[in-house]
NUVOKOL-413357 format. One record per residue (C-alpha): y negated, x, z negated. Coordinates in nm, 4 decimals, padded with zeros to 6 digits. Each point is the difference from the previous one (the first is absolute). Layout:
N
<north: Y east: X up: Z> $
...
This chain:
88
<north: 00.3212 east: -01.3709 up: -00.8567> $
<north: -00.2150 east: -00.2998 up: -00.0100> $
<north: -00.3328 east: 00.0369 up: 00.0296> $
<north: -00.0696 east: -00.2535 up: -00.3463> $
<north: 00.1466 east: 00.2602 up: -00.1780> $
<north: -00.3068 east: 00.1917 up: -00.0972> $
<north: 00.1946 east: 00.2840 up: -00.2142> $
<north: 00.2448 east: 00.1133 up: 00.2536> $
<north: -00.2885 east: 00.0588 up: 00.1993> $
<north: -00.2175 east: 00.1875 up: -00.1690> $
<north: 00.2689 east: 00.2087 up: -00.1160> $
<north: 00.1349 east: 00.0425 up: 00.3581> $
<north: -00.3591 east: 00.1116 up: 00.1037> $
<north: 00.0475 east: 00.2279 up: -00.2693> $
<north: 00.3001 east: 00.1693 up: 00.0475> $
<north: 00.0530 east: 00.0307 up: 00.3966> $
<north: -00.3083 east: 00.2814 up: -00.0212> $
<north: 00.1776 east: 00.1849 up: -00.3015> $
<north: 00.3102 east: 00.0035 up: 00.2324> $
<north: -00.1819 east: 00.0995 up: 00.2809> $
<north: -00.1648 east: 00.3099 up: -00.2049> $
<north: 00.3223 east: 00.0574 up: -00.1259> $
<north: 00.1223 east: 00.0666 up: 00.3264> $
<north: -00.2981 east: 00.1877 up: 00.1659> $
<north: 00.1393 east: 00.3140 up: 00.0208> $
<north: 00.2531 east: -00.1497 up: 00.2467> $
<north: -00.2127 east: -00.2098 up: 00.1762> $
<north: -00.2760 east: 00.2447 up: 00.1086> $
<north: 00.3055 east: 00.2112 up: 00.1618> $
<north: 00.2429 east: -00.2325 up: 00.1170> $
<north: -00.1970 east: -00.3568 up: -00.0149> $
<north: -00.0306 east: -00.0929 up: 00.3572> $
<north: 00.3495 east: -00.0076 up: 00.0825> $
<north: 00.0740 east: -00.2070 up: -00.3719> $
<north: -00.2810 east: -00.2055 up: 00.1190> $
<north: 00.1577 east: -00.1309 up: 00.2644> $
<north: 00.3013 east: -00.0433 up: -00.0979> $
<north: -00.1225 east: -00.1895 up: -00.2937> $
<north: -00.2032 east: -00.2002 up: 00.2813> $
<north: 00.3225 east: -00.1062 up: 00.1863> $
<north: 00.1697 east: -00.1021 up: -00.3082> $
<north: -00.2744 east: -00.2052 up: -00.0977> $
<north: -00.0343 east: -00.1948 up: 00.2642> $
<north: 00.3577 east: 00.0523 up: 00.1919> $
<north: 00.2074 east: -00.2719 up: 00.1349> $
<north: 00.0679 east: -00.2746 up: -00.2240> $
<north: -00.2252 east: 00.1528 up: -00.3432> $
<north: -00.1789 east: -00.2916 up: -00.1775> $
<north: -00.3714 east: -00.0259 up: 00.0860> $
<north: -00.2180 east: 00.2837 up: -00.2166> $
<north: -00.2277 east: -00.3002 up: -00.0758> $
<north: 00.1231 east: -00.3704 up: 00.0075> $
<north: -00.2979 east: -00.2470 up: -00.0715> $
<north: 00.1460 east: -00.3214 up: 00.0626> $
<north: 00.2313 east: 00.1403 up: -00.2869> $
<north: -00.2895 east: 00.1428 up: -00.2095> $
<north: 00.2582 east: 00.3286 up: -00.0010> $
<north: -00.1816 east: 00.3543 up: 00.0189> $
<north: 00.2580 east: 00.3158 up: 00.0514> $
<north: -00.0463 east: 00.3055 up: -00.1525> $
<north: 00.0298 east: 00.2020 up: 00.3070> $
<north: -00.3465 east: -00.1968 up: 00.0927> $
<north: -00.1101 east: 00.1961 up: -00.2511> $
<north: 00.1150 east: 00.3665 up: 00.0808> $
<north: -00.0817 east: -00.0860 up: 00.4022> $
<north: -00.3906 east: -00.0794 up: -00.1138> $
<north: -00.0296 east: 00.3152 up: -00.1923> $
<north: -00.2147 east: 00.2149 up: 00.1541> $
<north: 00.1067 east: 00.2513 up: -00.2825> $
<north: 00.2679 east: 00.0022 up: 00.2242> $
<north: -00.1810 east: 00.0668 up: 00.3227> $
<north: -00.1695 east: 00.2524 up: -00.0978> $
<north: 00.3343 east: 00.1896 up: -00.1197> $
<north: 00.1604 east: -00.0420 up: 00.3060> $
<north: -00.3215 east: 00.1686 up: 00.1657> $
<north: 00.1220 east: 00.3014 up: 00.0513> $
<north: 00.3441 east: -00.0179 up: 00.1458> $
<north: -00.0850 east: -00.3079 up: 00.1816> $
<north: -00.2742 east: 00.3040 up: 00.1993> $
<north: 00.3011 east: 00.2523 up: 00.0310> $
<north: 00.2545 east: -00.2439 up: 00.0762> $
<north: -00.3306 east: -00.1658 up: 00.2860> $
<north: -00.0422 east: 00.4001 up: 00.1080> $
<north: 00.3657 east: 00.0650 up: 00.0521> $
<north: 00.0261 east: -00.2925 up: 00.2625> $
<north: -00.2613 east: 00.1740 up: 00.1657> $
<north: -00.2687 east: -00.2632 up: -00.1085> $
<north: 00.1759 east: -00.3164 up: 00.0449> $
């Protein structure tokens, strides 16, 4: 989205926490390994930049990557998955 576009915006800053509390349950047990895969999609080979500002083009996954709602979800399983590799 472009980042003149003051609406999609703030509506986009409003609805990527409602998804993300819609999907806590899931997150605080399985949210590491979503996480990262999420992670690698994001910014796999040949994905467009997550923020472009000779464009003036913001992505929405900026928004969800930022979210420390998000972080703090995938706490816990990010610990277990941490204690299970024996600390790594």
């Amino acid at each position: 989205m472009r980042v003149d576009e003051p609406m999609k915006l703030s509506l986009t800053r409003v609805l990527v926490p409602v998804a993300i509390i819609v999907a806590a349950p899931v997150l605080l047990v399985a949210g590491a390994p979503i996480r990262r895969r999420y992670l690698r999609h994001v910014y796999g080979e040949g994905a467009p930049a997550v923020v472009d500002k000779a464009g003036g083009r913001v992505s929405v996954h900026y928004f969800v990557l930022s979210s420390r709602l998000l972080q703090w979800l995938c706490a816990p399983s990010e610990a277990l998955t941490r204690a299970g590799r024996g600390g790594r």
